[in-house]
Backbone bond lengths (Angstrom), bond angles and torsions (degrees), N, CA, C in turn:
res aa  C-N    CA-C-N  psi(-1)  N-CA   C-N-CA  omega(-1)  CA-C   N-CA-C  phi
1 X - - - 1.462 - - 1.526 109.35 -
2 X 1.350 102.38 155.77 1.833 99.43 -177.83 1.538 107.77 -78.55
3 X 1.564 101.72 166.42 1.229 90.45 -160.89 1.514 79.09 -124.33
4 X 1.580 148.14 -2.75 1.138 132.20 -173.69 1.905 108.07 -109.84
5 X 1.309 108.94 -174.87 1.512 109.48 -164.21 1.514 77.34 -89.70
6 X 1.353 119.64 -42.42 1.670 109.44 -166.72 1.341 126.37 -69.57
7 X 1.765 97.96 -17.64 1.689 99.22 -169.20 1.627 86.44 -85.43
8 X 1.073 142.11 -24.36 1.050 131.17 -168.03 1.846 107.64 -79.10
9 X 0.808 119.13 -39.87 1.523 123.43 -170.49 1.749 88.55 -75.05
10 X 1.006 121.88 -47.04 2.167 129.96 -178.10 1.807 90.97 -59.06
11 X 1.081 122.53 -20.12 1.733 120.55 159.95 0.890 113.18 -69.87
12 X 1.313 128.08 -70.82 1.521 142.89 -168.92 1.539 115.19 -54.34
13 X 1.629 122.44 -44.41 0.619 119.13 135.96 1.399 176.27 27.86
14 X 1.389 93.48 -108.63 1.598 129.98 165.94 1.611 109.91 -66.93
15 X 1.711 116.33 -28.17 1.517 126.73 -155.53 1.808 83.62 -107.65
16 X 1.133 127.02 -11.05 1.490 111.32 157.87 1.300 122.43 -118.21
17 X 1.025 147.47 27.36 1.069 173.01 178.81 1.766 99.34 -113.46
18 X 1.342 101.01 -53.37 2.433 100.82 -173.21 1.812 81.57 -65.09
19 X 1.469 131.79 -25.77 1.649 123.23 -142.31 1.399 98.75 -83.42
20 X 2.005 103.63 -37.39 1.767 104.15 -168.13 1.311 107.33 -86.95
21 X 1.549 121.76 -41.38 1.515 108.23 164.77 1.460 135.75 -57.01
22 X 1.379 107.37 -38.68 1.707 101.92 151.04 1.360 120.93 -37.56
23 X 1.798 119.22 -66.55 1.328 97.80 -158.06 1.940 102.51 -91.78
24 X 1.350 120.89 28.10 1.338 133.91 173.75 1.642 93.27 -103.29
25 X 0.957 131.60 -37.58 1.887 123.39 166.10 1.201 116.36 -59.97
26 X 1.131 108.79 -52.00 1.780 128.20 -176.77 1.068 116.93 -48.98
27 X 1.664 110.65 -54.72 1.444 127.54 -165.08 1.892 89.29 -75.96
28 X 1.157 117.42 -45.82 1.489 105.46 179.05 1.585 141.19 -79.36
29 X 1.447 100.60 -2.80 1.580 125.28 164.96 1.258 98.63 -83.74
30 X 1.566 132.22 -22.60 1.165 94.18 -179.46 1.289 120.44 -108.27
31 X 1.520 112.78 -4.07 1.217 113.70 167.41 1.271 119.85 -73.17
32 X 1.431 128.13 -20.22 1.230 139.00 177.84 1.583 93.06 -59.72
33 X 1.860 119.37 -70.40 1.579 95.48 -175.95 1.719 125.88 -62.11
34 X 1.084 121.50 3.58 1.146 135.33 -170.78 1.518 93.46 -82.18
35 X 1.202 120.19 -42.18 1.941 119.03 -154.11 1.924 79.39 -93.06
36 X 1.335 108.22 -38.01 1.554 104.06 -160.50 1.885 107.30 -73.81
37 X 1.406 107.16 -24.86 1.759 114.62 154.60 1.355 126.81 -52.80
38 X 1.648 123.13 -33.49 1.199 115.59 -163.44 1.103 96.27 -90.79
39 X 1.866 102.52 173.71 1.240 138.92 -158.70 1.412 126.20 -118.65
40 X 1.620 110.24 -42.48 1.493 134.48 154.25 1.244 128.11 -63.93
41 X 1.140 112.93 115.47 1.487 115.17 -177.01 1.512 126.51 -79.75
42 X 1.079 129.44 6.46 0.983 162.48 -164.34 1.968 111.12 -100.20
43 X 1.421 87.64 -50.78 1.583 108.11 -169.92 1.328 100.78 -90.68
44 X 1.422 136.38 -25.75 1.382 146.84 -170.57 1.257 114.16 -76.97
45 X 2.138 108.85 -51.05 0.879 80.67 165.97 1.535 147.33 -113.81
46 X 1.357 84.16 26.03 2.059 102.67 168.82 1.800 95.01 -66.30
47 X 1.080 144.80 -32.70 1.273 160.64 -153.56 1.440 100.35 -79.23
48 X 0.926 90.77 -65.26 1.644 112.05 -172.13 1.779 117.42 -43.99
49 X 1.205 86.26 -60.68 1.842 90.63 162.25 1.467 127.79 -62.13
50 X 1.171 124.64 -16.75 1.338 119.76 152.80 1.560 114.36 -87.32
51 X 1.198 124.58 -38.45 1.880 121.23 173.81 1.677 107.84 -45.89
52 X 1.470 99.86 -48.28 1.694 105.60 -172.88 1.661 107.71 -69.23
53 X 1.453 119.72 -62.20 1.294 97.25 168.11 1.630 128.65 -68.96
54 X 1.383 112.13 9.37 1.951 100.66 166.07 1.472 85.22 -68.54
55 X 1.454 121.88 -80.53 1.582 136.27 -159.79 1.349 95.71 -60.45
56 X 0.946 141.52 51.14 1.823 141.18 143.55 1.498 105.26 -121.92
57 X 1.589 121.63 -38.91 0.753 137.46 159.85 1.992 133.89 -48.47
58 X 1.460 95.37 -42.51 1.535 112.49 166.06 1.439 99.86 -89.75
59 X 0.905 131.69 -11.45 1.977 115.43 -179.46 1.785 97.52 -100.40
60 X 1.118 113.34 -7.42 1.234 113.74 -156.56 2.092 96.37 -91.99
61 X 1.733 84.80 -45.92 1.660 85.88 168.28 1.587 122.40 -107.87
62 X 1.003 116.47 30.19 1.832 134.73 127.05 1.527 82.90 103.12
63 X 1.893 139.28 32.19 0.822 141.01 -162.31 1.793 92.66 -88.27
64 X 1.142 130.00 -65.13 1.376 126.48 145.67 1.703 127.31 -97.83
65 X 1.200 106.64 179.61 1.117 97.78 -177.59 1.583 154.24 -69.76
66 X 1.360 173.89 -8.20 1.082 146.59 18.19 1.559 105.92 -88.76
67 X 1.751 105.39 -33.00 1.624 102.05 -166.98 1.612 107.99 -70.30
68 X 1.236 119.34 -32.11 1.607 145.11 -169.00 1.686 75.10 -57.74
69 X 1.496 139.52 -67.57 1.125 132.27 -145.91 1.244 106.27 -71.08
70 X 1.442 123.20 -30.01 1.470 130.43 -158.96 1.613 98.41 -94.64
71 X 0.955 139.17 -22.33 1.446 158.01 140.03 1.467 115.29 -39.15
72 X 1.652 112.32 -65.01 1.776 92.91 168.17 1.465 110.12 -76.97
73 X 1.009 130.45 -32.03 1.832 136.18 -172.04 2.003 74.55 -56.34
74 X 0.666 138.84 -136.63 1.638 160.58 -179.71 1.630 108.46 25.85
75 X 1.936 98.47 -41.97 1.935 98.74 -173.48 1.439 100.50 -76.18
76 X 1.590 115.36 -43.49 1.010 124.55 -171.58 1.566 111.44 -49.54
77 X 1.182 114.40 -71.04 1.638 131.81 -171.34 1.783 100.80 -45.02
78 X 1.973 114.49 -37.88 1.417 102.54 -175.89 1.639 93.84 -83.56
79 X 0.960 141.87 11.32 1.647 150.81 -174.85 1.457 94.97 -83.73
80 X 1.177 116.39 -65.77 1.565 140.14 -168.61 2.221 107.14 -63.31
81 X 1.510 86.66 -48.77 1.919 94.94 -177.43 1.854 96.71 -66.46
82 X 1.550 120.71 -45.47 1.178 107.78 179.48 1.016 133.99 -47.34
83 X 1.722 121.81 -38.82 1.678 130.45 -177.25 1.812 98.44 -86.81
84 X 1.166 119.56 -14.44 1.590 97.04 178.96 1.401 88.86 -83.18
85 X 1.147 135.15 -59.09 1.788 107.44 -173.11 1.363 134.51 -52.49
């Protein structure tokens, strides 16, 4: 157990901070299969601009990695160019 006032609050912390990036991954994995389900191109890519800035947003606070982000930003967007043609 910690033995200082600070290590203890760097718990408290740290255990909400693991709580919002969890459900800030979550919430964006699933919108990712959500944009990667549709059919309308139209709807994909209104979609799309919010998927890309969640995951700019998680690479930005080291939740994944930056290339991992630039990787779905890239499949996604040729996801999106495929159904408009």
């Amino acid at each position: 157990m910690a033995n200082h006032k600070s290590a203890l609050k760097r718990i408290r912390s740290n255990e909400a901070k693991r709580l919002r990036n969890r459900y800030q991954h979550k919430t964006a994995r699933t919108a990712i299969r959500k944009l990667r389900s549709l059919t309308d191109a139209v709807e994909a890519s209104a979609l799309l601009k919010t998927v890309s800035s969640m995951v700019d947003k998680l690479a930005r606070k080291n939740v994944i990695h930056k290339n991992k982000a630039a990787n779905l930003k890239s499949s996604l967007s040729k996801h999106v160019k495929t159904l408009a043609a």
